[in-house]
Structure formats: C-alpha cells, structure tokens
C-alpha positions in Angstrom: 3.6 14.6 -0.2 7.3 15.0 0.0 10.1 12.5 -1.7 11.8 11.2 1.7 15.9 9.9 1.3 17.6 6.9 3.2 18.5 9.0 6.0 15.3 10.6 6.6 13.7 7.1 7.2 12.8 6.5 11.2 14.1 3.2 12.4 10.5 2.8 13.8 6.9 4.5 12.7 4.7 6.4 15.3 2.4 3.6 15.9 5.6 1.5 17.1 6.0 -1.1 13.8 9.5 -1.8 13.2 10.5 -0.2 9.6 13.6 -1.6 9.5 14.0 -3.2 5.6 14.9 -6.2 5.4 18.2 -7.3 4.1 18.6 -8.6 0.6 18.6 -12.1 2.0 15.4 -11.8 3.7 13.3 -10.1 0.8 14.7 -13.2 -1.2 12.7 -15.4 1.1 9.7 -13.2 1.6 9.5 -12.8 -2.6 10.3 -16.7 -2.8 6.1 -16.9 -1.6 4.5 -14.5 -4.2 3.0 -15.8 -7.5 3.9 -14.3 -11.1 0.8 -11.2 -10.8 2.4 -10.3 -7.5 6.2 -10.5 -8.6 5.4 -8.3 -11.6 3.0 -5.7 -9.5 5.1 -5.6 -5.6 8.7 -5.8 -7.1 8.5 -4.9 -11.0 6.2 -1.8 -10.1 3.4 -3.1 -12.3 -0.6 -2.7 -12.2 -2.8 -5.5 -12.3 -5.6 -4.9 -14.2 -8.7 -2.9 -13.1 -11.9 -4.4 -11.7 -9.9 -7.9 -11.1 -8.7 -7.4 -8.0 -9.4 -10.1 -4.9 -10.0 -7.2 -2.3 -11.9 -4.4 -4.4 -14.9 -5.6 -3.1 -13.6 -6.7 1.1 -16.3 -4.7 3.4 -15.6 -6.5 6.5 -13.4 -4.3 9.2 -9.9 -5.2 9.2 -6.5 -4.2 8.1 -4.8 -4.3 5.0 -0.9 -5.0 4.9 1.5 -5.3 2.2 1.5 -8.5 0.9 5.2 -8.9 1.1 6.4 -7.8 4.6 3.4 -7.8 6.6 3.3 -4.0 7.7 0.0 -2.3 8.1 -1.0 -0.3 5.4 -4.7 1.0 5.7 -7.8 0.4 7.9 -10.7 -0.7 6.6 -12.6 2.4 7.6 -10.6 4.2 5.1 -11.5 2.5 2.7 -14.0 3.7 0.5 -15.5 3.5 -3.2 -13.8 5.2 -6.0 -15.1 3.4 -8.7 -11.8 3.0 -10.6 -11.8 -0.7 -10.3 -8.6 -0.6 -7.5 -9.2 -0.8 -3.4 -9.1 2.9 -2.4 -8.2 4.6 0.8 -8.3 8.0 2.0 -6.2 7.8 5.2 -3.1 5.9 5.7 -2.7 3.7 9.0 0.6 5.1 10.0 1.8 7.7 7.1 5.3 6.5 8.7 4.3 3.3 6.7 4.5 4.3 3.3 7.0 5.8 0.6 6.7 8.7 -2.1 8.1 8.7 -5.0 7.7 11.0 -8.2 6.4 8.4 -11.1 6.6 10.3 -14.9 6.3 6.6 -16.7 3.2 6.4 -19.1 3.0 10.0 -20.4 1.5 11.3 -16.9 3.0 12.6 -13.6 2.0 10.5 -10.8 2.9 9.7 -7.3 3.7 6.5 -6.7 3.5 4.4 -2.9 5.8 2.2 -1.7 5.9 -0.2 1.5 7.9 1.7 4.1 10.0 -1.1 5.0 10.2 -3.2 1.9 10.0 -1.1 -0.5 7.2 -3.0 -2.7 5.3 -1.4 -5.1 1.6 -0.6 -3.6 0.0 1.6 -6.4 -0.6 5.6 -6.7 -2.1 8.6 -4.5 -4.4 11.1 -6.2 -5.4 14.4 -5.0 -9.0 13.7 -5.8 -10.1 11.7 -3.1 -13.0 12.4 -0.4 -12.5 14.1 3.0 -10.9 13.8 5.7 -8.1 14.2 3.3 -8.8 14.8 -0.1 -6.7 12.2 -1.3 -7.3 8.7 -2.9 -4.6 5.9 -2.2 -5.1 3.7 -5.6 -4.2 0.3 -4.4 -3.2 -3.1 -6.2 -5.1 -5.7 -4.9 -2.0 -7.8 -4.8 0.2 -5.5 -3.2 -2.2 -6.2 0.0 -2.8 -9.0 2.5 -6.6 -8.6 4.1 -6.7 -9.4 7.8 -10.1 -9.5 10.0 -10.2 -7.4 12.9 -13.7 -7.3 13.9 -14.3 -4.0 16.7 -17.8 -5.1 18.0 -21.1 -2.9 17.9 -20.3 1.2 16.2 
C-alpha cells in the first residue's frame, strides 16, 4: 500500500468511474444530506461504534459505495466475516477507487482508506485478512451506501 500525492491521482480509474473530486461547492451539497454519525465518521475521520453498524450484517449481492459521492467501493463477494463488528472486505472494486494514508492517531500505526474522489473517511486496511489477498478493508458502516445488484443463479 503506497501513500499516493495529487499528481499521482488518474483523472479516471481502470473500470472507467470518473475520479475527478468534486469542488468545494459540490462536497458542500453532497455533505448538506448526511446526518451527525456520518459527518463525524466521512468528513471528521471518526469510527462509529463496533457491532452498530446498518450493513455489518447485508448478505444480498450488490455493491457498496461511499456514502458521500456515490463511487463504488467493494462487491459484495468480497465481503466476508471478520468478526470485529465493522463490514469487512478483502478485495477492492477498483483499487483506483480508494486512498492511503499513514494514520499514527490512537497510540497505533494504521492505514487509513479514503474515497478516491471525495476524499471521505471509509475506515482502515489490515494485513490480516483472508485470501485472495491477505488483507482486511475495516469499513464504517456509514461511510457506505448498499445497492442491490442481484447476478442470477452461481
């Protein structure tokens, strides 16, 4: 996982999603429909609290976007159980879609995930996670938007 600057950022992701971020404007009106929880968690960097979240327990197959500026985040068959109390993920939709950064708050070294284009605060990735990749995307529930995409018969 490497720390990625401005310049560094592609204009659009491999799976074709606009990552352009919004203007300061525009993330005024996109915040203007989140509640308190999601404020302090997507824009303060916050967690909400373990075990509370709405889609910790979401089995049907879909996607899951940020909550803020729609972009897809993680399938649903990534999704898996960790049993930390947060939705966890081992494999990214698009790794285009997300941001690293170094997080040292708390007494711990973490890294923390952000929304690609908006910048909103999505949780942590862990090296501990199950295969294909060995690592666990720690999601806030209220970082994320759920939507249904059912794929017929497996």
């Amino acid at each position: 996982m490497t720390k990625q600057s401005a310049q560094d950022t592609p204009t659009r992701s491999a799976s074709g999603y606009d990552l352009t971020p919004p203007t300061d404007a525009e993330k005024a009106v996109l915040a203007a429909g989140l509640d308190a929880e999601e404020r302090r968690v997507i824009l303060a960097h916050g967690t909400e609290r373990p075990f509370c979240g709405g889609l910790l327990e979401e089995k049907r197959e879909g996607v899951f976007a940020c909550r803020l500026c729609g972009l897809p985040l993680f399938h649903s068959a990534g999704k898996f159980e960790s049993g930390t109390g947060w939705p966890s993920f081992h494999t990214p939709f698009d790794p285009d879609h997300l941001r690293y950064l170094r997080d040292d708050s708390h007494g711990m070294v973490r890294t923390e995930i952000r929304c690609r284009r908006c910048d909103g605060h999505l949780g942590h990735v862990f090296e501990d996670g199950p295969p294909p990749t060995g690592l666990r995307y720690c999601l806030n529930s209220v970082s994320l938007k759920f939507a249904e995409q059912p794929t017929g018969n497996r």
